[in-house]
C-alpha positions, 0 to 999 in steps of 0.5 A: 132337502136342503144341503148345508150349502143352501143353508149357508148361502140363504143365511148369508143372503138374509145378513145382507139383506139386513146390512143392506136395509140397516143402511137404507134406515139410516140414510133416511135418518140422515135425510130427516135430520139434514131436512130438520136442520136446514127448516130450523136455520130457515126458521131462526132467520125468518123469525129474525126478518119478521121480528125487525118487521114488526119493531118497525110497523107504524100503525094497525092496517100496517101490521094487518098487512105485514101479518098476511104477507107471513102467513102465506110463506109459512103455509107454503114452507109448512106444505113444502117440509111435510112434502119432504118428510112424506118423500123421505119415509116413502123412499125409505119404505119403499126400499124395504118392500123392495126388500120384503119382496124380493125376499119373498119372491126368494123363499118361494122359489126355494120352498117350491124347489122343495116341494118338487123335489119331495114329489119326485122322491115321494111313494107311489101312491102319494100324488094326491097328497103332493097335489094338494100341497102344491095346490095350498103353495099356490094359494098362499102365493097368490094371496101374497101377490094379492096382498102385495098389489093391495098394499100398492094400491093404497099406497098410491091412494094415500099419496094422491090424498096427501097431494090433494090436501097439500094442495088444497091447503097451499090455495086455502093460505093464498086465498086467506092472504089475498082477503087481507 
């Protein structure tokens, strides 16, 4: 059974670990919007280099040429801010499993401290009952152990594709710039 103290000190555990993912939620606002900022002063002076190029361009081959010169940085820039903002929402998110696990791994250390403790005081007679429920603690463990490794998986799968589209589309805006 838990004693008034247990249930203090978890309570007080669970309002850090709420104050502590609150912060790692902003941070990565912060980090978005900093990110935000930054591509919008990049893309205001580069809209203003571009417009200058093309009020001075002479002729068509000239203005073919000078559009092919800015598609590919601006490919290059779009691959480079999707980057970031993939990289932003994976720390974050990343620092909430964390969390998530830890928290987990907790309870269930404590939840099986309970069983314990229950099968020691149980009546004689009762063994049966307790193995069963040890046994379904068991379970539900490692089906979250499970869970959790398949969540990783794909995880690192989408990141892989994410990479292999960003890369895929850098070579697709050199290859079309090199065309022109």
């Amino acid at each position: 059974m838990l004693t008034a103290e247990q249930m203090i000190a978890a309570q007080k555990a669970n309002i850090e670990t709420i104050f502590g993912l609150t912060q790692k939620a902003f941070e990565g606002v912060e980090k978005l919007v900093e990110l935000n900022m930054q591509a919008t002063k990049a893309a205001m002076s580069e809209s203003a280099n571009s417009t200058q190029a093309l009020l001075s361009v002479k002729d068509a081959q000239e203005l073919l040429t000078l559009q092919a010169s800015l598609m590919q940085p601006l490919a290059e820039k779009t691959v480079a801010y999707s980057r970031h903002l993939y990289d932003i929402a994976q720390g974050t998110t990343a620092e909430f499993g964390k969390a998530a696990e830890a928290q987990a791994s907790d309870t269930q250390k404590k939840f099986m401290a309970v069983v314990d403790n229950a099968s020691k005081n149980a009546p004689a007679g009762s063994e049966t009952a307790v193995a069963v429920m040890k046994s379904a603690v068991s379970a539900a463990n490692n089906a979250m152990e499970s869970v959790q490794k398949a969540v990783k998986q794909a995880t690192e799968m989408a990141e892989a594709n994410f990479n292999t589209v960003t890369a895929s589309a850098v070579n697709a805006s050199k290859s079309v710039a090199k065309k022109r």
